[in-house]
N, C-alpha and C positions, 0 to 999 in steps of 0.2 A: 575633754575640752575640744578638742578637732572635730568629733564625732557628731557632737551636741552643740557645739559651738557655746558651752556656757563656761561662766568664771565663777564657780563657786566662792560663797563667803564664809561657811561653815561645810565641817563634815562628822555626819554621825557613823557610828560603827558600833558594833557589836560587842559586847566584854569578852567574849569568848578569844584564849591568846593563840588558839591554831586556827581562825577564821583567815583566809587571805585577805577578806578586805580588811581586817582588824589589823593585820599585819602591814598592810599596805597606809592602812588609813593611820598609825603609830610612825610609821617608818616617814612619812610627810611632815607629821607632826615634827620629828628630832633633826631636821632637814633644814625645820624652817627656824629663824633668829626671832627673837623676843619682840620685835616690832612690827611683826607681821600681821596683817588685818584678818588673817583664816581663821576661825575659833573651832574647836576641835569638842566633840559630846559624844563620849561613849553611853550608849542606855543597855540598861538591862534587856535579857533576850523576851522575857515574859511580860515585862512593863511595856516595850513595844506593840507586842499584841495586842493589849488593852487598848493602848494608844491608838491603833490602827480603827478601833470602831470607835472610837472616840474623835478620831479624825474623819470619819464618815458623816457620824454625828453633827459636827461642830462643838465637843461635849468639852469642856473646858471646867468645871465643876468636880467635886470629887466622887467618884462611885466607888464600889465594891467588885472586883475585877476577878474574875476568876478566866486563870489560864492553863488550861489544859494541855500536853504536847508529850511529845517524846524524851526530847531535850534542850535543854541552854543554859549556857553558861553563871552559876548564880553569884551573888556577891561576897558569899562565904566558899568559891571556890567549887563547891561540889554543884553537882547536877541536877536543875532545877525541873518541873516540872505536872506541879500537881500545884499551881499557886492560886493561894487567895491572897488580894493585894487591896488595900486603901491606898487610892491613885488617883490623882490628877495631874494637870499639865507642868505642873511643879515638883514631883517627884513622888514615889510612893512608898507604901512601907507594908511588910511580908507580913502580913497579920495570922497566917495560916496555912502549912502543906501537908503532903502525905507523909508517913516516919518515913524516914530515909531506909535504903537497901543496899548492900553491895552488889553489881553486877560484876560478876566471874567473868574475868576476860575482855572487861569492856565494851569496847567496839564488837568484839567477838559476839558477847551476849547480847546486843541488839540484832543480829543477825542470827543468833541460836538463842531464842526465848527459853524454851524450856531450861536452859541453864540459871534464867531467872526465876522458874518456880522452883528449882533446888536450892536457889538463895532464901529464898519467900520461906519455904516446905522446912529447912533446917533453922530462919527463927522461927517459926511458930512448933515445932517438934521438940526444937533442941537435940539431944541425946539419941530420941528415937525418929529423926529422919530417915533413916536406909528405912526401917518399915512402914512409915509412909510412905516414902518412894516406891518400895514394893506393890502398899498395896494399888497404887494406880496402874502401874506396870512400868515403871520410868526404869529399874533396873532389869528387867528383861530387857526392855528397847536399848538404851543407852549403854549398860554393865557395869557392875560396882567400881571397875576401873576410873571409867571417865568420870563417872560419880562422885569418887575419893579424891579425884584430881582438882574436883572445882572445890569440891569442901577443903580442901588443902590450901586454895586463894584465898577464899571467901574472905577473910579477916586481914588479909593483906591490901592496904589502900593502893598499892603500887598496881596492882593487876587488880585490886578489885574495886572501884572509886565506888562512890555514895552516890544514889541516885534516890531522888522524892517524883519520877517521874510517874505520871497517871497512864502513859501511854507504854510504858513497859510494865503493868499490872496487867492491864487489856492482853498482853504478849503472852506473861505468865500463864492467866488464866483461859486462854486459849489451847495452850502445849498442857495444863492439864488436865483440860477435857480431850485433850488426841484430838482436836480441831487442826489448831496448824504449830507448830514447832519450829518453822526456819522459814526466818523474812529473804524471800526472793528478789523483792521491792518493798519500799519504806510503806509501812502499815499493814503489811499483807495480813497477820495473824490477827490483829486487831479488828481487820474487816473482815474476816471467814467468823470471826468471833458475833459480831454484828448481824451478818448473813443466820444468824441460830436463832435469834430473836421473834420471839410470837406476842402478837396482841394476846389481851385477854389476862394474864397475869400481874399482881397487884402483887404480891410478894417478893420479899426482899432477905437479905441477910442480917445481922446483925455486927455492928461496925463501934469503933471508941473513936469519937472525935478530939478527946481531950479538955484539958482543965481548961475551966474559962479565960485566962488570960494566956493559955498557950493552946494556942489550936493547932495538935499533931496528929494526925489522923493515923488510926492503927487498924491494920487489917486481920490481924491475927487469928481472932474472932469470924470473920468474914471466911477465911479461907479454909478456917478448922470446919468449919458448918459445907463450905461448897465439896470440903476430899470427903466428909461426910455422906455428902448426897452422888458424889461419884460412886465410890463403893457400894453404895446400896442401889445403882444402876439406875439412878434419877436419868430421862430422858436432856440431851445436849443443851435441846434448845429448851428447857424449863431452867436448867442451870444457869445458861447464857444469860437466860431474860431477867434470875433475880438476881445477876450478878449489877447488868446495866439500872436495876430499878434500885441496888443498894448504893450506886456512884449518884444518882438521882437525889437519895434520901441524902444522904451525904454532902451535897451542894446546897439543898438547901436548908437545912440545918446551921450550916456554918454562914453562909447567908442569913438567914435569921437571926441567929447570934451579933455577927459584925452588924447588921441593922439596925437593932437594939442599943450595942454599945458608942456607937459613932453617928446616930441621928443619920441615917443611910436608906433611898428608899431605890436609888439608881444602882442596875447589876449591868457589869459587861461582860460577855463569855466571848474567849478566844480563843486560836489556838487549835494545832491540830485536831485531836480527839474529838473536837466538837465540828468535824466533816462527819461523823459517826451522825445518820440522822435519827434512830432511835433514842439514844443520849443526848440529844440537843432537842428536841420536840418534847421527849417527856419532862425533860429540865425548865424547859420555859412554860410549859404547862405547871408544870408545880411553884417555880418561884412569881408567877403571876398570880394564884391563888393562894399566897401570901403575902400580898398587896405589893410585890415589887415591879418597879417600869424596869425591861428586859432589853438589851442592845444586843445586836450578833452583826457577824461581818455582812453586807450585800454585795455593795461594790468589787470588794479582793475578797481572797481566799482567806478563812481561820488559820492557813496555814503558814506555813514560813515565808509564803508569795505574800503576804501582808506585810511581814515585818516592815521595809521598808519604808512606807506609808506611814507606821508609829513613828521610825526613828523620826523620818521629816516634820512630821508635826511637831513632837517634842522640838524640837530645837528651833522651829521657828517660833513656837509660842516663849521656847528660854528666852529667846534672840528679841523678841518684843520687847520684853523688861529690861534685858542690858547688852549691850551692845559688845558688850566686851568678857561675856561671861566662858571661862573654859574648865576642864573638867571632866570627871565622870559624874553622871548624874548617879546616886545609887540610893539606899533607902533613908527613908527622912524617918529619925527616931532610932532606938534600937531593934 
């Protein structure tokens, strides 16, 4: 208020409950008495994003939102991050993400990816993990030690939460091509992952999107096929490149889908992962030659420098309809 000289009438925040502005922005809220003219709108961290080019836009209409990123906070508690969402200014609803993972260690494993392809590597092995691990070389580098340690979490929520993030796949499968293994700075393994990428390749993996009315994307498939072509000493960047052309096929498939089923012809892509320009150029390449109008951010960044921009529009467009509405906005429908 001194700073800016404004008097706010609303305030949006994040769901996420170790945000300080979330905490901050709760902590006003219990502060203030029942007759107080402030209305309070927590939004989703993903439905922001969306919002954000929709706020570019002027897009007020419902589109088919897909939010790409590391992390945020979801409405089921765990770690969102691979979202396809039916959204407009009135709230949206999860129509479709990646299967969820546990990450070893947390916080830990977004700073140590490889700990994420040992999560990945032990569901799609099961039993015989350590000799996939082997044969990539992750126990030579690592040692059965720290190995046994993370597989000793993995099934523990306490140290190991759920994550459906698309930007700790990118992580994973960076550490298992020995690309990069430990984020110095937020993206790093994502973007040396990127840096591998060659024109000229149309080849992809093979991926399960899931039953028509639940769209859960499984990689299992995808990743059995990529230690495949490790092992048999497929070159980085051919792996890199049908790793990004299978996140490709994989967009717009479920795009297609939700199209079909929702009379939907509007796509908005958000969201960190999509500063990746190979995955964002050949994404909108594809979902335009199956007849959809493509939105991306211009103005802000896809990435969390956007959020803000979402939350404010949500809430001014709530704030138009009622004047006294409060609340967390979350998903409309089950």
């Amino acid at each position: 208020k001194k700073v800016y000289r404004v008097n706010p009438v609303a305030i949006g925040y994040d769901l996420h409950p170790n945000y300080l502005s979330t905490k901050w922005a709760l902590a006003q809220q219990s502060e203030l008495n029942t007759n107080s003219p402030l209305s309070f709108y927590g939004i989703q961290h993903h439905y922001a994003h969306i919002a954000s080019v929709m706020a570019e836009k002027g897009i007020k209409r419902k589109v088919i939102g897909v939010a790409f990123d590391g992390t945020g906070y979801g409405t089921d508690g765990n770690l969102w991050g691979s979202e396809f969402l039916i959204a407009d200014t009135d709230g949206f609803k999860r129509a479709g993400h990646f299967k969820y993972i546990p990450l070893p260690g947390g916080e830990t494993a977004i700073r140590e990816p490889w700990r994420v392809s040992v999560s990945y590597i032990r569901y799609i092995t099961g039993d015989e993990v350590m000799d996939y691990l082997e044969s990539i070389g992750f126990i030579e580098k690592y040692g059965s030690d720290r190995i046994n340690a993370i597989l000793g979490i993995i099934d523990n929520r306490d140290f190991s939460p759920l994550s459906s993030s698309a930007g700790r796949l990118f992580d994973a499968v960076s550490a298992i091509l020995g690309i990069c293994d430990t984020n110095t700075f937020e993206g790093e393994a994502a973007m040396a992952l990127e840096s591998y990428t060659i024109d000229g390749i149309d080849e992809d993996y093979p991926a399960d999107i899931g039953l028509k009315d639940r769209i859960e994307i499984d990689f299992c498939l995808t990743l059995f096929r990529l230690i495949q072509d490790v092992t048999k000493g497929i070159g980085k960047d051919i792996i890199a490149t049908k790793f990004h052309n299978t996140i490709v096929t994989i967009i717009a498939g479920v795009v297609q889908r939700l199209g079909m089923v929702h009379k939907l012809h509007d796509v908005v892509l958000s969201g960190g992962v999509f500063q990746n320009m190979y995955l964002l150029k050949n994404t909108i390449d594809r979902l335009k030659s199956i007849g959809m109008n493509v939105y991306t951010n211009e103005k802000v960044p896809a990435n969390d420098a956007g959020i803000s921009l979402g939350q404010a529009y949500i809430v001014r467009e709530r704030m138009k309809k009622s004047s006294r509405t409060k609340g967390v906005i979350i998903e409309l429908g089950s």
